[in-house]
N, C-alpha and C positions, 0 to 999 in steps of 0.2 A: 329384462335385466335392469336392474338401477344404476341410474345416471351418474357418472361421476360428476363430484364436489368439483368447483373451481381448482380447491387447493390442491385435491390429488391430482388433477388434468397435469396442474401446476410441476407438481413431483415426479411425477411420469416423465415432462417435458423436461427436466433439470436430470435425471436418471436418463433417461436417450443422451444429449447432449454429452451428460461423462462419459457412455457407453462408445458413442461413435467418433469420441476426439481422442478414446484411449485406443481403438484400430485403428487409427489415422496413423498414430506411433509406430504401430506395428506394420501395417500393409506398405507404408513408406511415403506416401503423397499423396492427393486428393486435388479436387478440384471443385471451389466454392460454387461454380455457376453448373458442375455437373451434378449427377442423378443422387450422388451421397451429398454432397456439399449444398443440397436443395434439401436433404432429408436435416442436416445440420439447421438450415433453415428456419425448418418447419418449426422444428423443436423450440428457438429461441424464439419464435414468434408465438408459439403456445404459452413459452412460459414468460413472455411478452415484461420486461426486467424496468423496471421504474426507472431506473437512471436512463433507459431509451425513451423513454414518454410515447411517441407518434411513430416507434418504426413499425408499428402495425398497420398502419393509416398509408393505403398505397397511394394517396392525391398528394401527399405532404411530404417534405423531406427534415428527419427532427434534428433541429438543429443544436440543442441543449447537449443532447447525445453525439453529436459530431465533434462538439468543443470539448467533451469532456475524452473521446477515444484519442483525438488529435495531439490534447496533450501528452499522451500515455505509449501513442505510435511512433517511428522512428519520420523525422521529416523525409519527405518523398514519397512516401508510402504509397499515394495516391497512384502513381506513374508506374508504379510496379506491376509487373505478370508473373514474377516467379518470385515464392520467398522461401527463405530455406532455417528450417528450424533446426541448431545443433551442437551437442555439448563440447565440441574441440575449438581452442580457441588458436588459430592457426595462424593470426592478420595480422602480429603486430612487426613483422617485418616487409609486409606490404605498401601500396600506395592505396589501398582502399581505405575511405573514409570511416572511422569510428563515429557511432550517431547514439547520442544519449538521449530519449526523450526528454521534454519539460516535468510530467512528474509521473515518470516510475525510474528505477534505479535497474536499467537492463541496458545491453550493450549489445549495438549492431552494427553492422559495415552494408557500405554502399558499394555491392560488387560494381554492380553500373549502374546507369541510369535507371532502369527496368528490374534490377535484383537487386535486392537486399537479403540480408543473412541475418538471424535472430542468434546469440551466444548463450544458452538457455543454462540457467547457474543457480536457480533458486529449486527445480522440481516441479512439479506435475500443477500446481498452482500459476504457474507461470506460462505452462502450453495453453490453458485454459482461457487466459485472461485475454493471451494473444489472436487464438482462434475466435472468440469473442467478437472480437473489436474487427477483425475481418472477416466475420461472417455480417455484421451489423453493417460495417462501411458495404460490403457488395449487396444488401436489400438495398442500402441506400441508392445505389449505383444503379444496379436495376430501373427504381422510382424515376429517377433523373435520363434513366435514354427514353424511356417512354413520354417522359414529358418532353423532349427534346428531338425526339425521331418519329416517335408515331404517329407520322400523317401522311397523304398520299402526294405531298409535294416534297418531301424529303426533312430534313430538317429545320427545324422553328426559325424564323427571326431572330429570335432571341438568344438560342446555342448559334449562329453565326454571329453574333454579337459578343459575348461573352469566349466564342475563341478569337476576335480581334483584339479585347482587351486584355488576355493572354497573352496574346504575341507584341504586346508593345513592350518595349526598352525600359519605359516608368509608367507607376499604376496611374490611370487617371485619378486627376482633382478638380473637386468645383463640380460643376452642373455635369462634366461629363462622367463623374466618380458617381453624382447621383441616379443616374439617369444608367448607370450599370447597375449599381445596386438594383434600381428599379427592373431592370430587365432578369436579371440574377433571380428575384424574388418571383416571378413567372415562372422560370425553370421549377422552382422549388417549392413554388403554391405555398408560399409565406407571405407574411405582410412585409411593407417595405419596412416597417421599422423592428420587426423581426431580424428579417435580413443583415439590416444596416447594425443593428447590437451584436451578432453574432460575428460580422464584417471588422468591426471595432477591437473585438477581444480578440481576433486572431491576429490582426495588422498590429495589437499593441504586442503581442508575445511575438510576433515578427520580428519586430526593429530590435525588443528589448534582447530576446533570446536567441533569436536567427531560429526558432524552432519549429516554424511550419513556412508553407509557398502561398501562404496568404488565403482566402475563401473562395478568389476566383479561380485559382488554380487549383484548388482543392475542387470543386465539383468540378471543372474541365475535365481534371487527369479522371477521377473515377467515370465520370460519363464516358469518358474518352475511349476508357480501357472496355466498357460496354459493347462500345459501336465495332471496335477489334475483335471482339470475340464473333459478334454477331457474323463478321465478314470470314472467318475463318477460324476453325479451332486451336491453329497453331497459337493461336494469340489468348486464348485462355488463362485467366491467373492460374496457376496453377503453387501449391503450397507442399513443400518435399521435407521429408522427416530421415534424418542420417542416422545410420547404424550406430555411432557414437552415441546418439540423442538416448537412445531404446537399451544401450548398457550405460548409460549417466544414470537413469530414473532408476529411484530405490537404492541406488548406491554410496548416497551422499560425499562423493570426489571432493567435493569441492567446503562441505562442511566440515570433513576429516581435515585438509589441509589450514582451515581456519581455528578450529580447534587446538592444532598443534600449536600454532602461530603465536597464541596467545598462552597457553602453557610457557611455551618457550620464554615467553614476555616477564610472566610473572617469574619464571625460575631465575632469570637474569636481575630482575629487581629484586630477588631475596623476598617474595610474596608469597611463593608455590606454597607454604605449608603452613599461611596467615587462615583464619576464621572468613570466609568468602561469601559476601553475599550477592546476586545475581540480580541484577535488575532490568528488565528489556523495558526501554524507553526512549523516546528522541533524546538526541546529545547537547542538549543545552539545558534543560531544569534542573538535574541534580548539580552540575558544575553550578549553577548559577546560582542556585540557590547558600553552597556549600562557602563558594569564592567571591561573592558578590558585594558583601559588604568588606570586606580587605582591598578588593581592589579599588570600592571608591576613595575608604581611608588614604588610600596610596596616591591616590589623584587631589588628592585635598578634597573630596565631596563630603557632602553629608549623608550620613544611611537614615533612608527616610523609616520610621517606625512601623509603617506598614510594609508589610515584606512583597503582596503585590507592585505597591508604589518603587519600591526598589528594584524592582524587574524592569519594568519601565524605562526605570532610569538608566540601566546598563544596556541598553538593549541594542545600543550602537557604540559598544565599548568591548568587542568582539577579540581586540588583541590584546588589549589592557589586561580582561579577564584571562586570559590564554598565560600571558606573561607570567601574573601573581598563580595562577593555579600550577604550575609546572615547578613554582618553588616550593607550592606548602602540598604533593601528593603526589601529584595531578599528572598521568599520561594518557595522550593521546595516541590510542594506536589503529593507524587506515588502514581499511582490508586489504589485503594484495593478493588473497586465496582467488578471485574471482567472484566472492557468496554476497557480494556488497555489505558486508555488516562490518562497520566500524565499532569499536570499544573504546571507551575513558576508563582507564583502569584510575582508580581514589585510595588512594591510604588516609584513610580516617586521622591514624596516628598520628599527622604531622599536620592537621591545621591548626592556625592559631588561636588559640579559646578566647584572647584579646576582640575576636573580628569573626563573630556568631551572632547575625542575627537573634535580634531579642525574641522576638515569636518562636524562632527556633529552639526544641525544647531537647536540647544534645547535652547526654551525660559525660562529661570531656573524662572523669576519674575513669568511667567504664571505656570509652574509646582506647584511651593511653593504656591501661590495664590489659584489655583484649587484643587491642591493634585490627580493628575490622578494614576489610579492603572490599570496596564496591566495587566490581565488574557489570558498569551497565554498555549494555549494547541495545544496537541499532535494532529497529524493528525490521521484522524478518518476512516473508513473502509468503501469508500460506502455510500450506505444505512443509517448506523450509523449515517452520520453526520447530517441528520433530527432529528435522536433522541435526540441527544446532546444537540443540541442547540436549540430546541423544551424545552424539560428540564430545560435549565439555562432560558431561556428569561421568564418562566411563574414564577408565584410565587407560594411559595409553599403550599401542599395539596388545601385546602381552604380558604387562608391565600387572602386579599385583597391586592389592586394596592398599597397600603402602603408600599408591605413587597417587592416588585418588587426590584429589582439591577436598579440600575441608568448605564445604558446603551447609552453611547456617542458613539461609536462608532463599528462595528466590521468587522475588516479587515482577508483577506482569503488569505495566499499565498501558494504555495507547487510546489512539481513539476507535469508537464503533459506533453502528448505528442505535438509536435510541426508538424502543417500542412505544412505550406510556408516555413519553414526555416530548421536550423538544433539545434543540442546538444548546450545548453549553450542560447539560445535567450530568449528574454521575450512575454510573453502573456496577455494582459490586456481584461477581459471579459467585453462588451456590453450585453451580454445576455447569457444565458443559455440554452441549447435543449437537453430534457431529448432523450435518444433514448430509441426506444420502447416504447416509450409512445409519447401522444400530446400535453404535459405539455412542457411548454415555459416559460423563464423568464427574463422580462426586468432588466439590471442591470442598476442603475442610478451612475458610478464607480466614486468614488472620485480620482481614480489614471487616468494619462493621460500620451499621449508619454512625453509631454512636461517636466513632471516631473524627468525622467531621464536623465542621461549622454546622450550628444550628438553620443559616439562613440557605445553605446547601440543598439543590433537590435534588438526593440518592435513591434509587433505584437497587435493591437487592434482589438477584433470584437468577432463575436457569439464562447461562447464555447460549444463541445458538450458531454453533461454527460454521460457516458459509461455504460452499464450493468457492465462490466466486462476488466480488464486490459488483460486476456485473451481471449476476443470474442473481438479484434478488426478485423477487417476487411476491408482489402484496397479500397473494389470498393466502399464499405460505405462511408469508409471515404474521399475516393475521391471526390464522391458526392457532400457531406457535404461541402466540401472546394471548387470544382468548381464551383455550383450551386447558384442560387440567397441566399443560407444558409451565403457563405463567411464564413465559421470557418476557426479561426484559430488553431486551438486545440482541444483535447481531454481531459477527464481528467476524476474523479468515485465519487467528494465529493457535487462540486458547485452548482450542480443544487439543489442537497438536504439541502445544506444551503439555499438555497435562498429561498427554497420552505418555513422552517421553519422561515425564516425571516419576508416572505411574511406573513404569519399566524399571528405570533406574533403584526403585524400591523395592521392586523385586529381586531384581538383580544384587541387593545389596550395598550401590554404588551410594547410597542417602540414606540416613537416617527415615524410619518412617513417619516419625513426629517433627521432621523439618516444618518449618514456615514456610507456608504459601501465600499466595496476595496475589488475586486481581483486580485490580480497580480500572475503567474505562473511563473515557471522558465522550459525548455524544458531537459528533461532528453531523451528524442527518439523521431524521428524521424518514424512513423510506414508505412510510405508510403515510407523508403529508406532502401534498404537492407545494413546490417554493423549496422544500427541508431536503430532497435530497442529494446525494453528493453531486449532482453534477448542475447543483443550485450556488456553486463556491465554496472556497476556504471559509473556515471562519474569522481569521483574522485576529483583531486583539478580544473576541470572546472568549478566545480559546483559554487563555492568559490564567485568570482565574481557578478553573478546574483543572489547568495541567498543572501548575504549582501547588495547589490544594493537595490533590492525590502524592506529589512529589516529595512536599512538608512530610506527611502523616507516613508516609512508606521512610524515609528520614529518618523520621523519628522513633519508629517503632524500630530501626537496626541500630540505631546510636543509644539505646537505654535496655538496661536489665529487663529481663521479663517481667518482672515485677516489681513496681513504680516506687523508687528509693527518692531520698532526700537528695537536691541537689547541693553539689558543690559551692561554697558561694567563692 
């Protein structure tokens, strides 16, 4: 029989993983260190995910991938034996702790010490990412008792060393902080200046954010939880999925109520029946770009000529813009559904043509004339973004095509990964390829290279929708971008937009010649070691192509379809 390719082993391994985390839902619980939770394992180790670099490597514990889960897990996480994943939000008349990660947007409570509760609000993108990250932390966990137990005199030197430094009052400093590290980096067959960077970034999101228990406590607790099982099954992590969880999923609860929320919004501002265009994007480029030179005017500043240079310059002028934007449109509206997507609702109509950016190329007779209102919201998780915009496109309950949002346009930008290129390029989507599935989608894109800066490097062609920012996988994606596929990209929302797009046209809810638009900006490279995400933010590179995309999406909803004389 012929061998399989890397990249199918690859897909095999990413199709088990979905297949056994969507019974996990069903049968009710699991256990990561038992006979399925070993089979979860295997799978993520087959399909062996770039952002983990070394958790294949049983000598080594990777710590790029531990900085980068840490951020994304609720603090404590390590100390945990039982977590519980579930869509009823019951705690907020509680004493149990609400716990935000550093950077995902999900909500959990510290039943006790040893329990935590997942509040699961975005969909099936959301179980995955989680199971993820604790299937990965226990190989780690695993790595580290063996390094730390497996000998015939009991425990290492060095795990009794490392739980004294645990149980002091204040971390060591000076030669005794070093001389932990030193011993830490034993445990974990790193080098000491391995160690000590990993040590650094967790102790700085520490103090700044209170958002993890520091490095030494983080391999303790999961060693720790190791040595417990080993002594006794009772002490097992064990991971329990509620009845609520299993009728939440496919129902979107909580998209429906955020849907309304906004509806309601616009019909109280007299919007409900304005020309709408939809924008999913972080909440500060289009306010900023729109309100940004008003509010320096208003400050006595200068508006620098270059529209990047003016980002810059507002960019710790957070209230200032807030203030001037709420007079000339401008709401802010916070989620309160549960779905974490906030909205800036924009009335076009009311800013002032006096305080538009000059690169800015906005038809003020066509805005005043039409009255367009931009509804951009927050980027959505996955999964989610079907619900969402599934949700806004239909109208509500039973309500007829009357009650529908006038719908011109909806444009998709955010970041993804970058195949051909590197950090900072752009990506214009031709089509959409769900993976793991054989759903496909034509994009008809209203964005084109043409539309940008010449010194811009665009990327057009198929993008491909991810299960997960954590199951990438290189010989996949290799594939994907060698292959008659031609991707240029990856990314976890687009294809579930489109899918929802697509429906809504059938259904009637949109026009079929509406405007589309996705434009990416590249935050990693997952095919380059150093590039991928769990190599960092990008910081002010980002700057550039998020404003670039923001300008040109801008512009094409502020001007006729067909490029008229400006106003002078």
């Amino acid at each position: 029989m012929e061998e399989l390719s890397k990249s199918q082993k690859a897909r095999i391994a990413i199709r088990t993983f979905k297949i056994l985390a969507d019974s996990f839902t069903l049968q009710g619980s699991y256990k990561p260190s038992g006979k399925v939770g070993e089979k979860l394992a295997e799978a993520l180790k087959q399909l062996s995910p770039e952002i983990y670099g070394s958790m294949t490597d049983s000598r080594i514990t990777e710590l790029k991938g531990l900085e980068y889960v840490i951020d994304r897990m609720p603090k404590g996480i390590e100390q945990c034996t039982r977590i519980i994943l579930t869509a009823q939000e019951d705690f907020q008349d509680t004493s149990f702790a609400k716990i935000v990660p550093l950077k995902r947007r999900r909500f959990s409570y510290a039943v006790s010490e040893k329990e935590i509760c997942f509040v699961i609000t975005t969909g099936k993108s959301e179980i995955y990412d989680i199971l993820t990250h604790i299937t990965f932390l226990n190989i780690e966990a695993q790595k580290i008792y063996q390094q730390a137990c497996n000998r015939v005199e009991g425990v290492s030197f060095e795990w009794s060393e490392l739980e004294r430094i645990v149980a002091m009052d204040q971390g060591p400093v000076g030669e005794e902080l070093e001389q932990a590290i030193w011993n830490l980096s034993i445990i974990i067959g790193r080098t000491y200046r391995e160690t000590r960077e990993t040590y650094e970034y967790l102790e700085r999101n520490k103090k700044e954010f209170n958002s993890n228990n520091g490095l030494f406590a983080i391999i303790y607790g999961i060693g720790k939880r190791v040595m417990g099982e080993q002594n006794s099954k009772k002490n097992e992590l064990t991971v329990y999925f509620t009845p609520s969880l299993h009728e939440m999923i496919d129902h979107q609860k909580y998209a429906s109520l955020w849907a309304k929320k906004l509806k309601e919004s616009l019909r109280s501002s007299n919007l409900l029946n304005r020309p709408i265009h939809v924008v999913s994007a972080n909440m500060h480029s289009m306010r900023n770009l729109i309100y940004g030179p008003g509010t320096l005017a208003e400050t006595k500043k200068a508006v620098p000529d270059d529209v990047y240079h003016m980002i810059r310059e507002i960019r710790n002028m957070e209230e200032s813009i807030e203030s001037y934007a709420k007079r000339h449109g401008f709401i802010f509206q916070e989620d309160e559904s549960g779905s974490t997507i906030d909205v800036n609702i924009i009335d076009l109509s009311r800013i002032d043509q006096h305080y538009i950016h000059p690169s800015l190329k906005i038809n003020y007779h066509f805005v005043k004339e039409t009255g367009p209102v931009l509804l951009v919201i927050d980027y959505a998780f996955g999964t989610q973004a079907f619900d969402i915009m599934d949700e806004l496109l239909k109208p509500e309950g039973n309500a007829s095509d009357d009650d529908l949002l006038q719908i011109k346009s909806i444009s998709i930008m955010g970041k993804a990964g970058v195949l051909p290129g590197k950090k900072g390029d752009i990506m214009l989507a031709t089509a959409h390829v769900m993976e793991g599935t054989a759903d496909n989608y034509i994009v008809d894109n209203d964005l084109s290279i043409d539309d940008f800066d010449k010194n811009a490097v665009v990327f057009a062609g198929p993008m491909v929708t991810v299960l997960g920012t954590s199951l990438q996988n290189r010989d996949v994606l290799e594939r994907f971008h060698s292959s008659a596929w031609r991707a240029v990209g990856l990314e976890m929302e687009g294809g579930h937009y489109q899918r929802a797009i697509s429906g809504a046209i059938i259904q009637g809810h949109i026009p079929a010649d509406m405007k589309t638009r996705y434009a990416y900006y590249a935050s990693d490279n997952p095919l380059i070691s150093g590039q991928t995400l769990a190599s960092g933010p990008m910081g002010d590179d980002g700057i550039v192509p998020t404003y670039m995309i923001s300008k040109i999406i801008l512009e094409k909803i502020a001007n006729y379809d067909t490029p008229v004389k400006e106003e002078k």
